[in-house]
C-alpha positions as CSV (number, residue, x, y, z in Angstrom):
1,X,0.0,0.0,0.0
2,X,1.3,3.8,-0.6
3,X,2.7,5.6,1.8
4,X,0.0,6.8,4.3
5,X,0.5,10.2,5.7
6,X,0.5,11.3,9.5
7,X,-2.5,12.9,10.5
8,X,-2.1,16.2,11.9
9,X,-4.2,18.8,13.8
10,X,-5.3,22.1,11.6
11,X,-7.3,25.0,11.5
12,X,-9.0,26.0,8.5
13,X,-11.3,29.0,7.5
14,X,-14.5,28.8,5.2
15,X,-13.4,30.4,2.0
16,X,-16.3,29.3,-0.4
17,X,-19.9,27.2,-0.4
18,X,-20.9,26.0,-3.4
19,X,-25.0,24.9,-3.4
20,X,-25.4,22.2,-6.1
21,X,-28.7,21.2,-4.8
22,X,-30.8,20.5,-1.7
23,X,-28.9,18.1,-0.6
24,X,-25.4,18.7,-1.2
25,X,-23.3,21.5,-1.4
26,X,-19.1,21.7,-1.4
27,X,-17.1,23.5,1.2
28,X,-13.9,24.9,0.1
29,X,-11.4,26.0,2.9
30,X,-8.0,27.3,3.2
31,X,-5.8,26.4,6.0
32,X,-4.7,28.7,8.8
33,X,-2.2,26.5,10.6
34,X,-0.4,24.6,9.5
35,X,-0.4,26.5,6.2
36,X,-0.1,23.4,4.2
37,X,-1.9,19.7,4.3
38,X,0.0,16.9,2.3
39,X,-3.0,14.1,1.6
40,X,-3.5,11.4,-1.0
41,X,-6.1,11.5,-2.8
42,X,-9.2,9.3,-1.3
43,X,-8.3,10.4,2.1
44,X,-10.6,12.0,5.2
45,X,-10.4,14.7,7.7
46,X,-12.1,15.0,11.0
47,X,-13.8,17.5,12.0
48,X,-14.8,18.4,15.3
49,X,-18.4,19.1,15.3
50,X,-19.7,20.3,18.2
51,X,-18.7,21.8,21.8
52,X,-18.7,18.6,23.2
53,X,-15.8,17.5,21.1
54,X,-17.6,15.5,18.9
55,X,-15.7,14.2,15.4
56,X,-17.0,13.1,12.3
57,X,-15.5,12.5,9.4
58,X,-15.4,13.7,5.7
59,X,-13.9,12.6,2.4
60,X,-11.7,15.4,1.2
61,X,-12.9,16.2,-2.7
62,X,-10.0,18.5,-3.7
63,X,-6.9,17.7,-5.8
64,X,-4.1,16.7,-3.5
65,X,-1.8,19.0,-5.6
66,X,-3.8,21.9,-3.9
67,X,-2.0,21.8,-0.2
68,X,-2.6,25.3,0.9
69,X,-6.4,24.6,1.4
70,X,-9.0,21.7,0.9
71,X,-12.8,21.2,-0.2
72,X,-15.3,18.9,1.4
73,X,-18.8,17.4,0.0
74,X,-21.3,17.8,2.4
75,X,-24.2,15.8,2.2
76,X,-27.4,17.4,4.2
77,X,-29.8,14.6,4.3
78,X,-28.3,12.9,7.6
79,X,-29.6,16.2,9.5
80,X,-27.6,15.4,11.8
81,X,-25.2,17.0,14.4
82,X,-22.3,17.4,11.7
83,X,-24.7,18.3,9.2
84,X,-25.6,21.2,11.4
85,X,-22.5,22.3,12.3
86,X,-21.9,22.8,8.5
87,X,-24.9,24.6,7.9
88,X,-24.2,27.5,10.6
89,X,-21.3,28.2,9.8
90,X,-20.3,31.8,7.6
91,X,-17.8,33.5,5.4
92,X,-16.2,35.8,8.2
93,X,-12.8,35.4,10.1
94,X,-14.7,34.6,13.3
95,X,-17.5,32.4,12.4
96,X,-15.7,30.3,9.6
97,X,-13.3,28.6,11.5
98,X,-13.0,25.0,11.9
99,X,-10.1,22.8,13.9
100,X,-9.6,18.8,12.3
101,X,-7.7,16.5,12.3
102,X,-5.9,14.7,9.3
103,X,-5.1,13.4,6.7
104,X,-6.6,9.5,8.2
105,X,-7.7,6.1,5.8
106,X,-6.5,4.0,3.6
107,X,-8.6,4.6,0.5
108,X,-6.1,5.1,-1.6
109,X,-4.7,4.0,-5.5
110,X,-2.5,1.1,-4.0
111,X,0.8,1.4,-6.5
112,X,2.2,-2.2,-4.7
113,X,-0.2,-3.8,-7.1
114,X,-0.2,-4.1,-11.1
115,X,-3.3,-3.2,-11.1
116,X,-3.7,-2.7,-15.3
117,X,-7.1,-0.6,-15.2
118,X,-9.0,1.6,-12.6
119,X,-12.7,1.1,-11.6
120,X,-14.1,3.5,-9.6
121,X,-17.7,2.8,-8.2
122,X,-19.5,5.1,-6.1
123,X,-22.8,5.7,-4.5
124,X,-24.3,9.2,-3.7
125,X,-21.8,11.5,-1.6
126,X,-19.2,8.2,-2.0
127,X,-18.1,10.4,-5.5
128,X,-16.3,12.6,-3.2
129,X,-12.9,11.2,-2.5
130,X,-13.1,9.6,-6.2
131,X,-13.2,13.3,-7.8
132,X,-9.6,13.7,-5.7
133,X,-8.6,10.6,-7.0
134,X,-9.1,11.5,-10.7
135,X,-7.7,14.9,-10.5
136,X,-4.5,13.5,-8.9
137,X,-4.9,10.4,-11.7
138,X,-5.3,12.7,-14.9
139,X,-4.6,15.7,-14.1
140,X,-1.4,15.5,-11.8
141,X,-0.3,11.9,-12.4
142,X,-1.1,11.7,-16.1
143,X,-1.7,8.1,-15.5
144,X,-2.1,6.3,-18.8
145,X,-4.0,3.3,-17.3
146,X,-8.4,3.1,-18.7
147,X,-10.2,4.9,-16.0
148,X,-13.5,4.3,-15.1
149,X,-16.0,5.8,-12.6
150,X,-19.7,4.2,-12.2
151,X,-22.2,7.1,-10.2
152,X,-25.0,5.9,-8.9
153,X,-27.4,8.4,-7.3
154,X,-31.8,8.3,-6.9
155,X,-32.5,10.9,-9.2
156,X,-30.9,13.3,-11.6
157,X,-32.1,16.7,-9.7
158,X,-29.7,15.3,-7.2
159,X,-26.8,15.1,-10.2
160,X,-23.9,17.4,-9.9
161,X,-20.3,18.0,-11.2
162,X,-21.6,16.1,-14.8
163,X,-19.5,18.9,-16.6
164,X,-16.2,18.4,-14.7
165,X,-16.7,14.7,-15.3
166,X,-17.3,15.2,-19.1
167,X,-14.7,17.8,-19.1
168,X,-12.5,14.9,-17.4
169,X,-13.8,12.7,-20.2
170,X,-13.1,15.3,-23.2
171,X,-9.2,16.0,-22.0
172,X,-8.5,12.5,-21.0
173,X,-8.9,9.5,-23.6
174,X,-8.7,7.2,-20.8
175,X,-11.2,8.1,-18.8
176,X,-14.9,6.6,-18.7
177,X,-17.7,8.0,-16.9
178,X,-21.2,5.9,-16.3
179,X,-23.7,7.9,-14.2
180,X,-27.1,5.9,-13.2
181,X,-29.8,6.4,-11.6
182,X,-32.4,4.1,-9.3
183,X,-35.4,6.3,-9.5
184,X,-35.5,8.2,-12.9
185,X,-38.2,9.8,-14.7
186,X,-39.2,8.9,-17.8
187,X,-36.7,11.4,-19.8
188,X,-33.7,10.1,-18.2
189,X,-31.8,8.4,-21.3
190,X,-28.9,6.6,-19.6
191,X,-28.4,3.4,-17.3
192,X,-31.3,2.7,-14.8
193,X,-31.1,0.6,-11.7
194,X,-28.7,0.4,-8.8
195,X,-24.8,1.0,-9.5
196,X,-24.2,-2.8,-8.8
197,X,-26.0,-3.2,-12.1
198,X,-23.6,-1.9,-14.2
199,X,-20.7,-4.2,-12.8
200,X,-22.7,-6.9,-14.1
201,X,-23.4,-5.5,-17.4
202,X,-19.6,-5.1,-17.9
203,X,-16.8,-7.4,-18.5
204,X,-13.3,-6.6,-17.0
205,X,-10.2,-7.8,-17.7
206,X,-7.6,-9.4,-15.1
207,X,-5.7,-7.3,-12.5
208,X,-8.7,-4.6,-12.7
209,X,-8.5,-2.8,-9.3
210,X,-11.9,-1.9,-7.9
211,X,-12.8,1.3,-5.7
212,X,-15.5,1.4,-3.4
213,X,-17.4,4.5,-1.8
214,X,-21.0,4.4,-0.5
215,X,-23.3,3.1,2.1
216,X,-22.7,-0.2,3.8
217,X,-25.1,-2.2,2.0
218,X,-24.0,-0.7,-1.5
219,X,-20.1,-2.0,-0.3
220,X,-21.2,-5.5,0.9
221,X,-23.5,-6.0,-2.9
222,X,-21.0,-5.0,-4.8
223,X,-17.6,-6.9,-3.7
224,X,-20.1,-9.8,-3.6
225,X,-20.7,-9.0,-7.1
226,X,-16.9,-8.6,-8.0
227,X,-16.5,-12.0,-6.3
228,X,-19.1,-13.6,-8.0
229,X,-17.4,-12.2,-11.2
230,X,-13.9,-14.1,-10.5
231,X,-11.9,-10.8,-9.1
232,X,-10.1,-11.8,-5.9
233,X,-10.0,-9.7,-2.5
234,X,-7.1,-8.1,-2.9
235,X,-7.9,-6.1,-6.3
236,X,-11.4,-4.6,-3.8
237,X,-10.6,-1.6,-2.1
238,X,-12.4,0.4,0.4
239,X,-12.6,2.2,3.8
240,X,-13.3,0.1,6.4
241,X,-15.5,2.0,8.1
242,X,-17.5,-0.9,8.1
Protein backbone atom coordinates (compact mmCIF):
# COMPACT_ATOMS: atom_id res chain seq x y z
CA UNK A 1 0.00 0.00 0.00
CA UNK A 2 1.27 3.80 -0.58
CA UNK A 3 2.66 5.59 1.80
CA UNK A 4 0.02 6.84 4.28
CA UNK A 5 0.46 10.23 5.70
CA UNK A 6 0.54 11.31 9.52
CA UNK A 7 -2.54 12.85 10.48
CA UNK A 8 -2.07 16.22 11.93
CA UNK A 9 -4.19 18.78 13.78
CA UNK A 10 -5.27 22.11 11.57
CA UNK A 11 -7.30 24.99 11.46
CA UNK A 12 -9.00 26.02 8.51
CA UNK A 13 -11.26 29.03 7.52
CA UNK A 14 -14.51 28.75 5.20
CA UNK A 15 -13.39 30.36 1.99
CA UNK A 16 -16.28 29.34 -0.37
CA UNK A 17 -19.93 27.18 -0.39
CA UNK A 18 -20.88 25.98 -3.42
CA UNK A 19 -25.04 24.86 -3.37
CA UNK A 20 -25.37 22.24 -6.13
CA UNK A 21 -28.70 21.23 -4.76
CA UNK A 22 -30.82 20.51 -1.73
CA UNK A 23 -28.92 18.11 -0.62
CA UNK A 24 -25.37 18.66 -1.18
CA UNK A 25 -23.32 21.48 -1.41
CA UNK A 26 -19.14 21.66 -1.44
CA UNK A 27 -17.11 23.47 1.25
CA UNK A 28 -13.87 24.91 0.11
CA UNK A 29 -11.35 26.00 2.93
CA UNK A 30 -8.03 27.29 3.22
CA UNK A 31 -5.78 26.39 5.97
CA UNK A 32 -4.72 28.73 8.81
CA UNK A 33 -2.22 26.52 10.64
CA UNK A 34 -0.37 24.58 9.45
CA UNK A 35 -0.42 26.52 6.16
CA UNK A 36 -0.06 23.45 4.19
CA UNK A 37 -1.88 19.75 4.33
CA UNK A 38 0.01 16.93 2.26
CA UNK A 39 -3.04 14.09 1.60
CA UNK A 40 -3.51 11.42 -0.97
CA UNK A 41 -6.13 11.48 -2.79
CA UNK A 42 -9.17 9.27 -1.27
CA UNK A 43 -8.26 10.40 2.07
CA UNK A 44 -10.57 11.99 5.16
CA UNK A 45 -10.43 14.72 7.74
CA UNK A 46 -12.12 14.99 11.00
CA UNK A 47 -13.76 17.54 11.98
CA UNK A 48 -14.80 18.43 15.33
CA UNK A 49 -18.42 19.12 15.31
CA UNK A 50 -19.73 20.25 18.24
CA UNK A 51 -18.69 21.81 21.84
CA UNK A 52 -18.65 18.60 23.21
CA UNK A 53 -15.78 17.45 21.09
CA UNK A 54 -17.62 15.48 18.92
CA UNK A 55 -15.67 14.24 15.44
CA UNK A 56 -17.03 13.08 12.26
CA UNK A 57 -15.47 12.54 9.38
CA UNK A 58 -15.43 13.74 5.74
CA UNK A 59 -13.90 12.63 2.40
CA UNK A 60 -11.70 15.43 1.20
CA UNK A 61 -12.85 16.16 -2.74
CA UNK A 62 -9.99 18.53 -3.70
CA UNK A 63 -6.88 17.71 -5.78
CA UNK A 64 -4.12 16.73 -3.48
CA UNK A 65 -1.79 19.00 -5.62
CA UNK A 66 -3.76 21.85 -3.92
CA UNK A 67 -2.02 21.79 -0.18
CA UNK A 68 -2.55 25.32 0.89
CA UNK A 69 -6.44 24.58 1.39
CA UNK A 70 -9.01 21.71 0.85
CA UNK A 71 -12.84 21.23 -0.20
CA UNK A 72 -15.34 18.86 1.35
CA UNK A 73 -18.81 17.39 0.01
CA UNK A 74 -21.25 17.84 2.40
CA UNK A 75 -24.22 15.76 2.23
CA UNK A 76 -27.41 17.37 4.20
CA UNK A 77 -29.76 14.64 4.28
CA UNK A 78 -28.28 12.86 7.58
CA UNK A 79 -29.59 16.25 9.50
CA UNK A 80 -27.59 15.39 11.77
CA UNK A 81 -25.24 17.00 14.38
CA UNK A 82 -22.34 17.42 11.66
CA UNK A 83 -24.74 18.27 9.19
CA UNK A 84 -25.60 21.16 11.39
CA UNK A 85 -22.47 22.33 12.31
CA UNK A 86 -21.88 22.82 8.55
CA UNK A 87 -24.93 24.61 7.85
CA UNK A 88 -24.21 27.54 10.64
CA UNK A 89 -21.27 28.25 9.81
CA UNK A 90 -20.33 31.75 7.61
CA UNK A 91 -17.83 33.53 5.45
CA UNK A 92 -16.24 35.80 8.17
CA UNK A 93 -12.76 35.40 10.12
CA UNK A 94 -14.71 34.56 13.33
CA UNK A 95 -17.46 32.41 12.36
CA UNK A 96 -15.65 30.32 9.62
CA UNK A 97 -13.33 28.63 11.55
CA UNK A 98 -13.02 25.00 11.94
CA UNK A 99 -10.14 22.79 13.86
CA UNK A 100 -9.58 18.75 12.26
CA UNK A 101 -7.71 16.52 12.31
CA UNK A 102 -5.90 14.65 9.27
CA UNK A 103 -5.14 13.41 6.71
CA UNK A 104 -6.63 9.46 8.19
CA UNK A 105 -7.71 6.10 5.79
CA UNK A 106 -6.50 4.02 3.58
CA UNK A 107 -8.56 4.57 0.51
CA UNK A 108 -6.08 5.08 -1.64
CA UNK A 109 -4.73 3.98 -5.53
CA UNK A 110 -2.54 1.12 -3.99
CA UNK A 111 0.77 1.41 -6.53
CA UNK A 112 2.22 -2.18 -4.65
CA UNK A 113 -0.23 -3.78 -7.12
CA UNK A 114 -0.16 -4.12 -11.09
CA UNK A 115 -3.30 -3.20 -11.12
CA UNK A 116 -3.69 -2.75 -15.31
CA UNK A 117 -7.10 -0.55 -15.19
CA UNK A 118 -8.99 1.57 -12.55
CA UNK A 119 -12.74 1.07 -11.62
CA UNK A 120 -14.14 3.47 -9.57
CA UNK A 121 -17.72 2.77 -8.20
CA UNK A 122 -19.47 5.07 -6.06
CA UNK A 123 -22.78 5.67 -4.46
CA UNK A 124 -24.35 9.24 -3.74
CA UNK A 125 -21.77 11.49 -1.56
CA UNK A 126 -19.23 8.25 -2.00
CA UNK A 127 -18.05 10.36 -5.51
CA UNK A 128 -16.34 12.57 -3.20
CA UNK A 129 -12.86 11.22 -2.54
CA UNK A 130 -13.10 9.61 -6.24
CA UNK A 131 -13.22 13.31 -7.76
CA UNK A 132 -9.60 13.66 -5.72
CA UNK A 133 -8.59 10.60 -7.04
CA UNK A 134 -9.14 11.48 -10.65
CA UNK A 135 -7.72 14.87 -10.52
CA UNK A 136 -4.46 13.50 -8.89
CA UNK A 137 -4.88 10.41 -11.70
CA UNK A 138 -5.29 12.73 -14.85
CA UNK A 139 -4.57 15.68 -14.09
CA UNK A 140 -1.40 15.55 -11.78
CA UNK A 141 -0.29 11.89 -12.43
CA UNK A 142 -1.13 11.68 -16.14
CA UNK A 143 -1.72 8.06 -15.46
CA UNK A 144 -2.13 6.28 -18.76
CA UNK A 145 -4.04 3.31 -17.35
CA UNK A 146 -8.45 3.07 -18.69
CA UNK A 147 -10.24 4.89 -15.99
CA UNK A 148 -13.47 4.31 -15.08
CA UNK A 149 -16.04 5.79 -12.59
CA UNK A 150 -19.68 4.24 -12.23
CA UNK A 151 -22.19 7.08 -10.19
CA UNK A 152 -25.04 5.92 -8.87
CA UNK A 153 -27.39 8.45 -7.30
CA UNK A 154 -31.79 8.31 -6.86
CA UNK A 155 -32.49 10.93 -9.21
CA UNK A 156 -30.95 13.35 -11.55
CA UNK A 157 -32.14 16.67 -9.75
CA UNK A 158 -29.70 15.28 -7.16
CA UNK A 159 -26.79 15.07 -10.24
CA UNK A 160 -23.91 17.40 -9.92
CA UNK A 161 -20.28 17.99 -11.21
CA UNK A 162 -21.59 16.14 -14.77
CA UNK A 163 -19.54 18.86 -16.61
CA UNK A 164 -16.18 18.41 -14.70
CA UNK A 165 -16.68 14.71 -15.26
CA UNK A 166 -17.35 15.19 -19.14
CA UNK A 167 -14.71 17.82 -19.09
CA UNK A 168 -12.54 14.93 -17.43
CA UNK A 169 -13.77 12.72 -20.16
CA UNK A 170 -13.08 15.27 -23.17
CA UNK A 171 -9.22 15.98 -22.01
CA UNK A 172 -8.46 12.55 -20.99
CA UNK A 173 -8.93 9.48 -23.63
CA UNK A 174 -8.68 7.24 -20.76
CA UNK A 175 -11.17 8.09 -18.78
CA UNK A 176 -14.89 6.55 -18.67
CA UNK A 177 -17.71 8.01 -16.93
CA UNK A 178 -21.18 5.91 -16.28
CA UNK A 179 -23.71 7.88 -14.24
CA UNK A 180 -27.06 5.86 -13.20
CA UNK A 181 -29.79 6.43 -11.65
CA UNK A 182 -32.42 4.12 -9.27
CA UNK A 183 -35.42 6.27 -9.55
CA UNK A 184 -35.51 8.17 -12.88
CA UNK A 185 -38.15 9.75 -14.71
CA UNK A 186 -39.24 8.93 -17.78
CA UNK A 187 -36.70 11.37 -19.80
CA UNK A 188 -33.73 10.13 -18.23
CA UNK A 189 -31.81 8.37 -21.33
CA UNK A 190 -28.93 6.56 -19.65
CA UNK A 191 -28.39 3.42 -17.32
CA UNK A 192 -31.30 2.72 -14.76
CA UNK A 193 -31.09 0.57 -11.70
CA UNK A 194 -28.68 0.40 -8.79
CA UNK A 195 -24.80 1.00 -9.48
CA UNK A 196 -24.16 -2.79 -8.81
CA UNK A 197 -26.02 -3.21 -12.11
CA UNK A 198 -23.64 -1.92 -14.16
CA UNK A 199 -20.72 -4.19 -12.85
CA UNK A 200 -22.72 -6.88 -14.10
CA UNK A 201 -23.43 -5.53 -17.39
CA UNK A 202 -19.57 -5.06 -17.94
CA UNK A 203 -16.76 -7.42 -18.49
CA UNK A 204 -13.28 -6.58 -16.95
CA UNK A 205 -10.17 -7.81 -17.70
CA UNK A 206 -7.65 -9.37 -15.12
CA UNK A 207 -5.67 -7.30 -12.52
CA UNK A 208 -8.70 -4.57 -12.66
CA UNK A 209 -8.54 -2.84 -9.30
CA UNK A 210 -11.91 -1.86 -7.91
CA UNK A 211 -12.76 1.33 -5.74
CA UNK A 212 -15.53 1.39 -3.42
CA UNK A 213 -17.39 4.49 -1.83
CA UNK A 214 -21.03 4.45 -0.48
CA UNK A 215 -23.34 3.13 2.10
CA UNK A 216 -22.67 -0.21 3.75
CA UNK A 217 -25.12 -2.22 2.01
CA UNK A 218 -23.96 -0.71 -1.50
CA UNK A 219 -20.06 -1.99 -0.29
CA UNK A 220 -21.25 -5.47 0.86
CA UNK A 221 -23.54 -6.01 -2.89
CA UNK A 222 -21.00 -5.00 -4.82
CA UNK A 223 -17.55 -6.91 -3.71
CA UNK A 224 -20.14 -9.82 -3.57
CA UNK A 225 -20.66 -9.01 -7.11
CA UNK A 226 -16.92 -8.62 -8.03
CA UNK A 227 -16.49 -12.01 -6.31
CA UNK A 228 -19.11 -13.58 -8.04
CA UNK A 229 -17.44 -12.18 -11.22
CA UNK A 230 -13.88 -14.12 -10.47
CA UNK A 231 -11.95 -10.76 -9.09
CA UNK A 232 -10.14 -11.80 -5.94
CA UNK A 233 -10.03 -9.70 -2.51
CA UNK A 234 -7.07 -8.10 -2.87
CA UNK A 235 -7.87 -6.09 -6.30
CA UNK A 236 -11.43 -4.57 -3.84
CA UNK A 237 -10.57 -1.58 -2.11
CA UNK A 238 -12.44 0.41 0.44
CA UNK A 239 -12.62 2.20 3.83
CA UNK A 240 -13.30 0.07 6.36
CA UNK A 241 -15.47 1.95 8.08
CA UNK A 242 -17.47 -0.95 8.12
Amino acid sequence: MSDIKKAVRFKARLEEKQEYNSRFTKYSFELVEPHSLEFQAGQYISIKVSEKGEMRAYSICSSPDIKHGFELLIDYSPNGVGVNYFKQLQLGETSSMITGLGPVGRFVIDEEQDEQEIVLVAAGSGVAPMMSILLDLLQVKQDQRSITLYWGMRTADLLFWLEEFNLLGDTFANFHFYPILSKPTPEWSLSRGRVCDLLLAHEFPPQTGFYLCGGRQMIVDTKQILIDKGVTPQYIHHEHFY
